[in-house]
C-alpha positions in Angstrom: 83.3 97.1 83.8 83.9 101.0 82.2 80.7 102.5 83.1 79.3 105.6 81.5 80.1 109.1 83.0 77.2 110.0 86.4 77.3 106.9 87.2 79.4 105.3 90.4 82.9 106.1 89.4 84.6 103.8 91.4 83.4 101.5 88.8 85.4 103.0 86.0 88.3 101.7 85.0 88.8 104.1 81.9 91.7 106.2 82.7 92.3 108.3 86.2 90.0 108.1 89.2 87.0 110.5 89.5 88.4 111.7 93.0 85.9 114.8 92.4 82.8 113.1 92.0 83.5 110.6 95.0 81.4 110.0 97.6 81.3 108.0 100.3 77.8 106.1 100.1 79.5 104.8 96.4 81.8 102.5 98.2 79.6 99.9 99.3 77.9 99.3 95.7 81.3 99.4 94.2 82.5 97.0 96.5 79.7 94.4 96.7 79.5 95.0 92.4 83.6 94.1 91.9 83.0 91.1 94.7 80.7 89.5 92.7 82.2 89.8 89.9 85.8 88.2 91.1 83.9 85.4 92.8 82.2 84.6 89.7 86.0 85.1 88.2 87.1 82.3 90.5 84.1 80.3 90.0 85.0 79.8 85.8 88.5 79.4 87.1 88.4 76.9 89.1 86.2 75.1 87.2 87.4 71.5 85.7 87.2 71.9 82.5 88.8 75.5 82.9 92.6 74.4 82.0 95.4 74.9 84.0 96.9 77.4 81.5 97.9 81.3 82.0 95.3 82.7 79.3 92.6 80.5 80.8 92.9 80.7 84.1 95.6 83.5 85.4 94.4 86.2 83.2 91.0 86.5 83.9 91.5 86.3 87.5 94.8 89.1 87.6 91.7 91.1 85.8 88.9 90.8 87.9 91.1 91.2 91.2 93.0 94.1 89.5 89.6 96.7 89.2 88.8 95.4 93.0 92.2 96.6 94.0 91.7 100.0 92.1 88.2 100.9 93.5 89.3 99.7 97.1 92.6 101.6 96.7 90.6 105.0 96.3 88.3 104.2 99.2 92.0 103.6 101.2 93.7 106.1 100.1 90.9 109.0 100.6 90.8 107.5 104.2 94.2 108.1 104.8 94.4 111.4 103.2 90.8 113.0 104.0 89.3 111.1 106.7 85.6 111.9 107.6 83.5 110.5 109.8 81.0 109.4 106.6 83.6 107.8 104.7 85.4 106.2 108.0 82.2 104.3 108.7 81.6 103.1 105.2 85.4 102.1 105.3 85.0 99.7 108.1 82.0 98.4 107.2 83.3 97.1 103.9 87.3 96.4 105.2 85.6 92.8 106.2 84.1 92.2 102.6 87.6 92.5 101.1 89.3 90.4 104.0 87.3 87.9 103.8 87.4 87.5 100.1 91.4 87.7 99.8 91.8 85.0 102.7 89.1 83.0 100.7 91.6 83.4 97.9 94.3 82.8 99.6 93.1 79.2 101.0 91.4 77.8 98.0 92.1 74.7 97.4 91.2 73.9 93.7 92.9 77.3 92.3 96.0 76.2 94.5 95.7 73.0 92.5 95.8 74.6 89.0 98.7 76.8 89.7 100.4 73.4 90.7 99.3 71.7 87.6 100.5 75.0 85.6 103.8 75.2 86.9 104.5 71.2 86.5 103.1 71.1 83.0 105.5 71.6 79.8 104.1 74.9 79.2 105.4 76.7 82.1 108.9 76.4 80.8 107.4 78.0 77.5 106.4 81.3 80.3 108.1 84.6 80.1 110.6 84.6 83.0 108.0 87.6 84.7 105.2 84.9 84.0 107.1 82.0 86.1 107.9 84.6 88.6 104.2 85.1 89.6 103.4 81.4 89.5 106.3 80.9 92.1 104.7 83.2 94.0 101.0 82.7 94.0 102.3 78.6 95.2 104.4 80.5 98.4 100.6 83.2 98.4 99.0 79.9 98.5 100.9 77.8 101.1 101.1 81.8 103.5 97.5 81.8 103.3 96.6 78.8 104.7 95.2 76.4 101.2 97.1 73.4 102.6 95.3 73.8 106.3 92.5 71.7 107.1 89.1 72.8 107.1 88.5 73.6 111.1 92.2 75.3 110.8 91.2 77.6 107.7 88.0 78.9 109.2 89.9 79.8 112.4 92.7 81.4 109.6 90.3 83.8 108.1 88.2 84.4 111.1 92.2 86.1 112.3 93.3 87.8 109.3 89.8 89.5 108.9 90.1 90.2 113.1 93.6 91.6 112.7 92.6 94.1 109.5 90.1 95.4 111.6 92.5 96.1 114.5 95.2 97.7 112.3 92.4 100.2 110.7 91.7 100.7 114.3 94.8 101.5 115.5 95.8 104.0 112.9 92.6 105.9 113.7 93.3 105.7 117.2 96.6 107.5 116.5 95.1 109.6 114.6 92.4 110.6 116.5 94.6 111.4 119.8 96.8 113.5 117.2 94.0 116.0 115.7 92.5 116.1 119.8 95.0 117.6 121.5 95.7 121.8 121.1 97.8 123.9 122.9 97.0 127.9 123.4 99.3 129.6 124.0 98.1 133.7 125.0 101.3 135.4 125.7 104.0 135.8 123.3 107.0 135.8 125.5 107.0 131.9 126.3 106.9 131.7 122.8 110.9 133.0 122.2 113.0 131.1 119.4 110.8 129.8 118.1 110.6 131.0 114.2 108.4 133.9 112.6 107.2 131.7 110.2 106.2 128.8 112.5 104.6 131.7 114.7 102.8 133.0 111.8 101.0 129.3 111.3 99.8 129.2 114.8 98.6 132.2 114.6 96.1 131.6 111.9 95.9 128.1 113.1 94.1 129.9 116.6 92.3 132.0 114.4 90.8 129.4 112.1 90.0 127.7 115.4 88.0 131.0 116.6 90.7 131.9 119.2 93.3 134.4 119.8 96.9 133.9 120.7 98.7 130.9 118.9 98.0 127.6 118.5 99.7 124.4 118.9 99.0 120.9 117.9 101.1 117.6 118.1 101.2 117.0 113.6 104.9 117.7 113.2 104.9 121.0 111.1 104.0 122.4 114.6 105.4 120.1 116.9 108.8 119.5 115.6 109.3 123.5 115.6 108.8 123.7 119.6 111.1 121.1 120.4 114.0 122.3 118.1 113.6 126.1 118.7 111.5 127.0 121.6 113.6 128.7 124.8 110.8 127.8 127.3 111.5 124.4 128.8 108.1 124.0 130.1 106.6 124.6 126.9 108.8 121.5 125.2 108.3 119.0 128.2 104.3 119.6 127.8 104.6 119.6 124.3 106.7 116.8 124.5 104.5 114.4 127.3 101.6 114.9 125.3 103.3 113.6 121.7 105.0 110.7 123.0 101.4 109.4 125.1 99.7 110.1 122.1 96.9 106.7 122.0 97.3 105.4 125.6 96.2 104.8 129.0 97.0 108.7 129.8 94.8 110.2 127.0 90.7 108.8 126.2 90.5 105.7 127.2 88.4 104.7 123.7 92.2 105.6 121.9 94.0 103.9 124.0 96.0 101.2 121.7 97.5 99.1 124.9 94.8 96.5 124.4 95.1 96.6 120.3 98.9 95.6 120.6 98.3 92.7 122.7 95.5 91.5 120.8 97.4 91.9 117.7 100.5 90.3 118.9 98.4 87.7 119.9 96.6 87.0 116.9 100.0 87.0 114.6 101.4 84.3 116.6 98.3 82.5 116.6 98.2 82.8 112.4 102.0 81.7 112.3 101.4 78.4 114.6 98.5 77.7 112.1 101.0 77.8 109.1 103.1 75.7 111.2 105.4 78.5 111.9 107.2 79.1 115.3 106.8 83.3 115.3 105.7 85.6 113.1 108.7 86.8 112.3 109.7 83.6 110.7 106.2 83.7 108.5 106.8 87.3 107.7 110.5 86.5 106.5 109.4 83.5 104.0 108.8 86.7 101.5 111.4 88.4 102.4 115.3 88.8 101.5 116.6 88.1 105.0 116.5 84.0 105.7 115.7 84.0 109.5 115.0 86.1 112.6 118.5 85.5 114.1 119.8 86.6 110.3 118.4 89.9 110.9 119.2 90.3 114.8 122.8 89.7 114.1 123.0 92.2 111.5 121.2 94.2 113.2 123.6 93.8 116.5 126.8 94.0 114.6 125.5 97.5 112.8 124.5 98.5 116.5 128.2 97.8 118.0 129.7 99.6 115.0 127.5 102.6 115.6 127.5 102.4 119.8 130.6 104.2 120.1 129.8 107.0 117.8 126.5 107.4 119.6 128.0 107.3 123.2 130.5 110.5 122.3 127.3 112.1 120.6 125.6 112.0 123.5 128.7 113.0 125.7 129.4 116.2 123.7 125.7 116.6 123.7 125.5 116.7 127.7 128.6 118.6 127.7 127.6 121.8 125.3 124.4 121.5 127.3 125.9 121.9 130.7 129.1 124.1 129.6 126.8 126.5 127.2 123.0 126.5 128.0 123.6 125.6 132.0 121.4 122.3 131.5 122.9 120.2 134.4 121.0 117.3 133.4 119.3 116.7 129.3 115.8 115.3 129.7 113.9 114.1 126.3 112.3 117.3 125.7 115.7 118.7 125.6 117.6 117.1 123.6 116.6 118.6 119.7 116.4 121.5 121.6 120.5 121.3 122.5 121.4 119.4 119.6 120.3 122.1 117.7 122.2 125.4 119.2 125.2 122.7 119.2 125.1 122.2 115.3 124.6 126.4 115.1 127.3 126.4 117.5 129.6 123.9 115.4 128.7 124.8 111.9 127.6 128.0 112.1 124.1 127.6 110.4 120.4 126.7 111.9 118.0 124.4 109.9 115.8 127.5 110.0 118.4 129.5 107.8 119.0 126.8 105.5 114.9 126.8 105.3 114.9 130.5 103.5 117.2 128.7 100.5 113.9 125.8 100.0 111.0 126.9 98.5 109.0 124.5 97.0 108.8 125.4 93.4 112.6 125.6 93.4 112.5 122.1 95.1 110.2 120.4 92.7 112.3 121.7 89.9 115.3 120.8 91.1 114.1 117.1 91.8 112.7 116.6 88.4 115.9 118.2 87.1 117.5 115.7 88.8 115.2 112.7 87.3 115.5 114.0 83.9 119.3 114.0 84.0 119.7 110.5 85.2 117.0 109.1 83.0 116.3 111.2 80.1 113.4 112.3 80.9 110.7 114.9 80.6 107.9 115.6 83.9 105.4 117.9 83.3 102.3 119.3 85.3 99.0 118.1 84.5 95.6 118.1 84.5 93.2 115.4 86.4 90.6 115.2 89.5 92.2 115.6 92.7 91.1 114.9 96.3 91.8 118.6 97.8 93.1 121.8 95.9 96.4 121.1 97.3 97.1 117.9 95.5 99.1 118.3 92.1 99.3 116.3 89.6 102.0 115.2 87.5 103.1 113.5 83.8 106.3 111.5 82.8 107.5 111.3 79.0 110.2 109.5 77.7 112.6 111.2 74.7 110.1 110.3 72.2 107.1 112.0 73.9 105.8 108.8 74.8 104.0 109.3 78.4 105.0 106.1 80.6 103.8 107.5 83.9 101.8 110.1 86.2 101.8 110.3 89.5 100.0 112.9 92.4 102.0 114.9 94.7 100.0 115.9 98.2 102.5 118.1 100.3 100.9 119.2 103.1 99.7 118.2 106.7 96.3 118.5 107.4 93.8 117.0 110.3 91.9 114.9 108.0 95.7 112.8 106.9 97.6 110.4 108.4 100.7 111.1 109.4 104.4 110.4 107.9 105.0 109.9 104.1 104.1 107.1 102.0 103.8 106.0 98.5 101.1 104.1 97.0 100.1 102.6 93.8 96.9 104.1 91.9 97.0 102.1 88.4 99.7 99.5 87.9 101.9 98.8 84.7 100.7 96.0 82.6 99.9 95.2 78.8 96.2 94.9 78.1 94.7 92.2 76.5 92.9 93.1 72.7 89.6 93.5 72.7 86.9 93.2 70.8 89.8 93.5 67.8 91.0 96.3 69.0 95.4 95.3 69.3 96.7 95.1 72.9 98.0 98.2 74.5 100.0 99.1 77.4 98.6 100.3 81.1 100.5 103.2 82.2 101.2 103.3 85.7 100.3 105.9 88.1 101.0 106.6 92.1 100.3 108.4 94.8 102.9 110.7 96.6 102.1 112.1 100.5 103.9 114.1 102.7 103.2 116.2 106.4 105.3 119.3 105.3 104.0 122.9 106.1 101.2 124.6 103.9 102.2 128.1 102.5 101.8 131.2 105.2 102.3 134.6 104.9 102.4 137.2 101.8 104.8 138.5 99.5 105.4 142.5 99.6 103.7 142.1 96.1 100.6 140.9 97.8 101.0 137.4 96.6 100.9 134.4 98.6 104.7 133.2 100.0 105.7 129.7 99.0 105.7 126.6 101.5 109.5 126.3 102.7 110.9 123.2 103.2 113.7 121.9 105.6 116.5 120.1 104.0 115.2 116.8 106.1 111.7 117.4 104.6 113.3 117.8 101.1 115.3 114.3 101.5 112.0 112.9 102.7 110.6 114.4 99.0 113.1 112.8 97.8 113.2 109.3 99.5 109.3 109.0 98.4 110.2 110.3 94.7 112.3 106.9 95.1 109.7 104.6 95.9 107.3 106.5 93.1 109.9 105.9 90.4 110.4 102.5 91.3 106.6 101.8 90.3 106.8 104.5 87.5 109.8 103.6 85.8 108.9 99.4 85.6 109.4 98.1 82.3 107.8 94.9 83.2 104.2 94.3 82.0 102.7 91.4 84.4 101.0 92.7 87.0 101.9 91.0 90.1 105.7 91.7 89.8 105.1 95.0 87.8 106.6 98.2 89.8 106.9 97.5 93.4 104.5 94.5 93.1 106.5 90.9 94.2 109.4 93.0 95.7 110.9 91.5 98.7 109.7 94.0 101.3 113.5 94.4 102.5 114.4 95.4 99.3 111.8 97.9 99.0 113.7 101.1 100.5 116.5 100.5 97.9 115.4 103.3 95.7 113.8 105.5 98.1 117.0 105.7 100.1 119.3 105.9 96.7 117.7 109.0 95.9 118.3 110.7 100.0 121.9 111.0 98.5 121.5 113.0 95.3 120.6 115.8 98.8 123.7 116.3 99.8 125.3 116.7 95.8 126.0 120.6 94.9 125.7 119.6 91.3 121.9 118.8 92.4 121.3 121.3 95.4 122.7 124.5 93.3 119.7 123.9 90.6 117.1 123.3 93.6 117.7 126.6 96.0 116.5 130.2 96.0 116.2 132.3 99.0 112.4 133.3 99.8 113.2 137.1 100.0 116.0 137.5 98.1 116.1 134.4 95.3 119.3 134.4 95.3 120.7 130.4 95.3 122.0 128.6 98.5 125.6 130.2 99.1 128.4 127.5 98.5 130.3 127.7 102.2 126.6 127.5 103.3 126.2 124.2 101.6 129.6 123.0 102.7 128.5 123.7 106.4 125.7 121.6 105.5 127.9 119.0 104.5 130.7 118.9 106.9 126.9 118.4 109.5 126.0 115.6 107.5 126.5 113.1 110.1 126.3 115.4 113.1 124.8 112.7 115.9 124.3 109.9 113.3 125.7 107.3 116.1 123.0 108.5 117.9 120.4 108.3 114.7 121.7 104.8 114.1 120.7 103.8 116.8 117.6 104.5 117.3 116.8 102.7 114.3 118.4 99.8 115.5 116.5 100.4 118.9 113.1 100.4 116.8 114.1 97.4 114.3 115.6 95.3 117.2 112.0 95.8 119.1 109.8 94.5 116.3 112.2 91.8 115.6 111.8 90.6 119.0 108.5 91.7 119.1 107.4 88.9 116.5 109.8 86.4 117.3 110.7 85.2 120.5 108.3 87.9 122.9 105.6 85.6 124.2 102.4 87.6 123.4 100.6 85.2 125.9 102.4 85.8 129.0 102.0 88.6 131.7 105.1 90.8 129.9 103.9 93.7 128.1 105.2 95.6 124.5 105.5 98.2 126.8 108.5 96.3 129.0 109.9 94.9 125.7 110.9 98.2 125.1 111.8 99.3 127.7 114.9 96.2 127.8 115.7 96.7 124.3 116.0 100.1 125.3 118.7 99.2 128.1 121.1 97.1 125.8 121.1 99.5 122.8 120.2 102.9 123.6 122.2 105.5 125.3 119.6 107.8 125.4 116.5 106.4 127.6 113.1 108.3 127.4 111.0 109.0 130.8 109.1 106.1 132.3 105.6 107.2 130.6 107.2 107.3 126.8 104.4 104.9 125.3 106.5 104.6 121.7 104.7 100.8 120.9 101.4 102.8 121.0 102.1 105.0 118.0 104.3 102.8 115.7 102.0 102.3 112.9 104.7 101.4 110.7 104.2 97.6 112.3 101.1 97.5 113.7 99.1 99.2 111.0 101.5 100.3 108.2 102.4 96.7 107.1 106.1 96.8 108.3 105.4 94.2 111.3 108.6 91.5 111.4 110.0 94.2 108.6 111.6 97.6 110.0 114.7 96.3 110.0 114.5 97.0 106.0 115.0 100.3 106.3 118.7 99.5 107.4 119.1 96.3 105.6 118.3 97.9 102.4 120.0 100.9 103.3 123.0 98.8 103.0 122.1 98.2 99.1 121.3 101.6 98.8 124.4 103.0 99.9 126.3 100.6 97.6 124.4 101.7 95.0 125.0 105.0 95.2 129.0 103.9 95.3 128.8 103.5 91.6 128.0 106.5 90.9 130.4 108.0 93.3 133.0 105.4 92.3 132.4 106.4 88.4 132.0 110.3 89.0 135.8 111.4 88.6 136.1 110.3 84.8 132.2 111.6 84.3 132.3 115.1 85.8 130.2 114.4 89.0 127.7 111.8 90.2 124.7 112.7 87.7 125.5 110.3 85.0 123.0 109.2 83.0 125.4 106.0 81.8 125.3 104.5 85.1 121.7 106.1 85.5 120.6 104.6 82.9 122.1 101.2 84.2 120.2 101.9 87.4 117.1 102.1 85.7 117.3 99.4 83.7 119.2 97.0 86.2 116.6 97.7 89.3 113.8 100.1 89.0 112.6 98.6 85.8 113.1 95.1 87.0 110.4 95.3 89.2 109.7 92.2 91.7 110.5 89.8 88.7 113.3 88.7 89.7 115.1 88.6 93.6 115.9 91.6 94.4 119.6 90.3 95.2 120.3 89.3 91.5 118.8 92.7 90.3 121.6 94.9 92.6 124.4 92.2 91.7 123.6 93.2 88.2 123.9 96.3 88.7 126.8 95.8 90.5 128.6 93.3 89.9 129.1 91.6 92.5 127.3 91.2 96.3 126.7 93.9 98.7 129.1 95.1 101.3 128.2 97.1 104.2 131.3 99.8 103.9 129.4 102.6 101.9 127.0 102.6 104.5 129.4 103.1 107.5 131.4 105.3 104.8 128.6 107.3 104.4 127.1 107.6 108.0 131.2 108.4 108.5 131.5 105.4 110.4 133.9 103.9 108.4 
């Protein structure tokens, strides 16, 4: 449906989205337009005399539900990254539309039959092994969305998944809401000490901008992370801190408060697995996954937990130490603990995050990464041209050797009130071949994604008069990196059907595989030496500074562990054996979870369920413990490299890149993601590297 220019271009399927002629009353047409025509799409599918072959049937439906995802996806992804009252209310009113349609999908009973009859006829052998791939799992889409329920039991199955999108949008706006409402003035300048010039210098014109004086502070992380690392005045961090962790609960509005969204959620997902005949959520969740069963993942989980217990218990007895020895903190409460951990890594390694700051601005970063990516890959990333959401955004193209451009992608640094927070990739346009048309020979779809981050914006000016660039911590820059990951996982695909093109059919445990590869290439001089120049002075990160850095690689990573652990083990049991209908709350979850792994316990009124969106909104419910399980592949991944880098010269070798590529991020979901890293491998994960590199080993 290509539509000429002026018109609605959410109905343009052309080339890149018209970001700068969208508006928010075009949603609703597109929508109800695209709706129509994938019913209609179904309709001539499931039709008897359409046969039960891939041209007739899968084809024109992969089609139609393709240019609904696209035109949806901008409606998403603007409401993530520039929220607005206008365009929040046309979101919500048309979130049910889609729901309803993909659950109608899901559970229909005649296309569930013609995938059957496809996948038992002689042809499917005669499939390309991508082609089988999405058959297997449009049956497993099929059986997960309730086609094999009975009629009563599939109206009460849709009437939950279209309940429990609503509460998911909800509960990310809540969050996000409760963030952008609370400020902090601060008028006199002396409770501000430690806290850096730069950081100081962004308050200021933040209370400016907001028609005040003095120096404003607000709970997005650019501001808040600063106070609690740097700032001298206790007070200051402990209301600073209060009001972050109670962000969307009873203690704020009472229309943000998320309390009753997580029980109603947690309700409804059990609910939807009992239907499917499951006995948790965790175990439907886990059907798509790599992991085989809830206790699977708790063990691993508990065995990486007593590895990393006794690292994290003398972390936090050093920690207590330095703070009663050094700063005369008899006791460390929450607020002060990246406080103290900070003066004891200055203390140890003689350097503060805010040093190694100066030696990150972001032009140097960007060029470094892409450096990086056209070492390892051979190829070519240039800045380009298209329509973009906010002046910010950049805009990016890929070329192979030839010249040949095989992706783009959109890069949108910086925090603002109108953007969720985190970082995240998305897809925009997914890799696939085209079919001919009207004679015209078939061509390829290149693919295209979105890249967000919540770093800092620019502040201050050069002597020259120009306008100084944003500087980025070395955690923001791994967080660059660990999205770049995820974006060349969907860029780099070499497969060409849709549903296991890019990051599409990967196990979701498997997904952080090439984000967290890429966090190593951080901590390689050969990378950091091309990606450094001081603000002031542009002279490149000084060699004892980077082996400071590195010798405080895994300063506290017992403790970091963790945490993780702490978070994955709560969703786990969250979804699994928590009983969402009894009188026990998230909230006291938690809090036990809290008692058997952590050694660091927050205060009483720490409401941490009420702001993890990465499960009850991000789609990681049943699935945090990814980050760590595919940390594992990640790390032994990256072994290769280190493993091969004595006869090459140093990790960045674009031999083993290359095998990288073409063994895993090129692979896409069409095949397990377990026989894509023994590939590469050759042979099954171990956990060592990870311990080895987290120097638990």
């Amino acid at each position: 449906m290509n539509t000429p220019k002026g018109s609605n271009p959410l109905l343009d399927f052309s080339g890149l989205p018209r970001f700068a002629e969208f508006k928010p009353e075009y949603v609703t047409p597109a929508v109800d337009a695209l709706l129509a025509e994938c019913r209609a799409a179904v309709a001539r599918a499931e039709a008897a005399d359409t046969p039960a072959e891939w041209d007739a049937f899968v084809a024109p439906l992969e089609d139609a539900n393709e240019k609904l995802g696209r035109a949806w996806g901008q409606a998403s992804h603007l409401h993530s990254v520039m929220d607005s009252p206008e365009l929040r209310e046309v979101y919500n009113a048309n979130l049910p539309k889609i729901t309803v349609y993909y659950a109608e999908l899901g559970q229909n009973e005649a296309l569930y039959a013609k995938y059957k009859a496809l996948a038992a006829s002689p042809a499917f052998a005669a499939l390309s092994p991508a082609r089988r791939k999405v058959v297997d799992n449009e049956l497993r889409g099929f059986r997960l969305g309730g086609a094999e329920l009975p009629a009563d039991k599939k109206a009460r199955f849709m009437q939950v998944q279209e309940e429990l999108a609503q509460l998911s949008t909800k509960f990310e706006e809540n969050l996000l809401d409760a963030t952008n409402d609370y400020a902090l003035i601060i008028d006199e300048k002396g409770e501000l000490a430690g806290i850096p010039d730069d950081v100081l210098e962004a308050a200021r014109a933040a209370a400016e901008a907001a028609g005040t004086t003095g120096w404003k502070f607000t709970l997005h992380m650019p501001s808040y992370l600063p106070v609690m690392q740097y700032a001298d005045s206790r007070e200051l961090r402990q209301i600073l801190y209060r009001a972050y962790v109670t962000r969307a609960s009873e203690f704020g509005k009472p229309e943000l408060d998320n309390t009753p969204l997580i029980a109603r959620i947690l309700k409804l997902r059990r609910e939807s697995a009992e239907l499917l005949g499951f006995k948790s959520y965790a175990e439907e969740s886990l059907e798509a996954k790599m992991a085989e069963s809830p206790r699977e993942v708790l063990d691993f989980l508990d065995e990486l937990a007593a590895r990393a217990r006794p690292y994290a218990e003398k972390d936090y007895t050093e920690l207590k130490t330095f703070a009663r020895d050094e700063l005369g903190l008899d006791e460390v409460e929450a607020w002060d603990t990246t406080y103290v951990s900070e003066k004891l890594s200055v203390a140890r390694y003689s350097f503060s995050d805010h040093e190694v700051k100066q030696y990150f601005p972001e032009p140097r970063v960007l060029a470094g990464l892409f450096r990086l990516i056209e070492t390892l890959y051979g190829l070519h990333i240039r800045e380009d041209n298209a329509p973009v959401w906010h002046p910010d955004v950049k805009f990016y193209t890929l070329y192979d050797r030839a010249g040949q451009r095989i992706g783009q992608f959109y890069l949108d640094l910086y925090a603002r009130a109108s953007k969720r927070g985190g970082a995240w990739m998305d897809d925009v346009i997914t890799r696939r071949r085209l079919p001919s048309l009207d004679g015209r020979a078939e061509g390829m779809q290149t693919p295209v994604a979105y890249l967000n981050c919540n770093f800092s914006a620019p502040v201050g000016d050069t002597p020259d008069g120009g306008k100084k660039p944003a500087l980025f911590t070395h955690d923001e820059v791994i967080t660059l990196f660990h999205e770049m990951g995820h974006g060349l996982h969907h860029l780099l695909t070499q497969i060409e059907e849709l549903g296991v093109s890019g990051i599409n059919g990967v196990e979701w445990d498997a997904v952080e595989l090439p984000s967290q590869f890429m966090e190593n290439f951080c901590w390689e001089w050969d990378v950091l030496k091309h990606m450094t120049a001081h603000v002031d002075t542009g002279e490149p990160l000084p060699r004892v500074l980077f082996d400071k850095m590195l010798a405080a690689k895994n300063f506290q990573a017992g403790l970091q562990t963790l945490r993780q652990i702490e978070f994955a083990s709560f969703d786990m049991h969250l979804h699994d054996d928590f009983d969402p209908n009894g009188v026990r709350t998230a909230q006291d979850l938690i809090d036990d979870i809290r008692k058997k792994v952590a050694v660091i316990i927050p205060p009483a009124y720490n409401r941490f369920p009420n702001n993890f969106s990465h499960i009850f909104a991000g789609g990681y419910a049943a699935g945090y413990y990814s980050y760590k399980w595919a940390e594992v592949l990640s790390a032994d991944a990256y072994a290769l490299f280190e493993d091969e880098a004595e006869g090459y010269g140093g990790v960045l070798n674009p031999e083993v890149g290359h095998r990288f590529w073409s063994e895993i991020l090129a692979q896409g979901g069409a095949r397990p993601a377990l026989e894509s890293f023994k590939a590469f491998r050759g042979r099954e994960p171990t956990i060592d590297a990870l311990l080895r590199h987290n120097g638990m080993a």
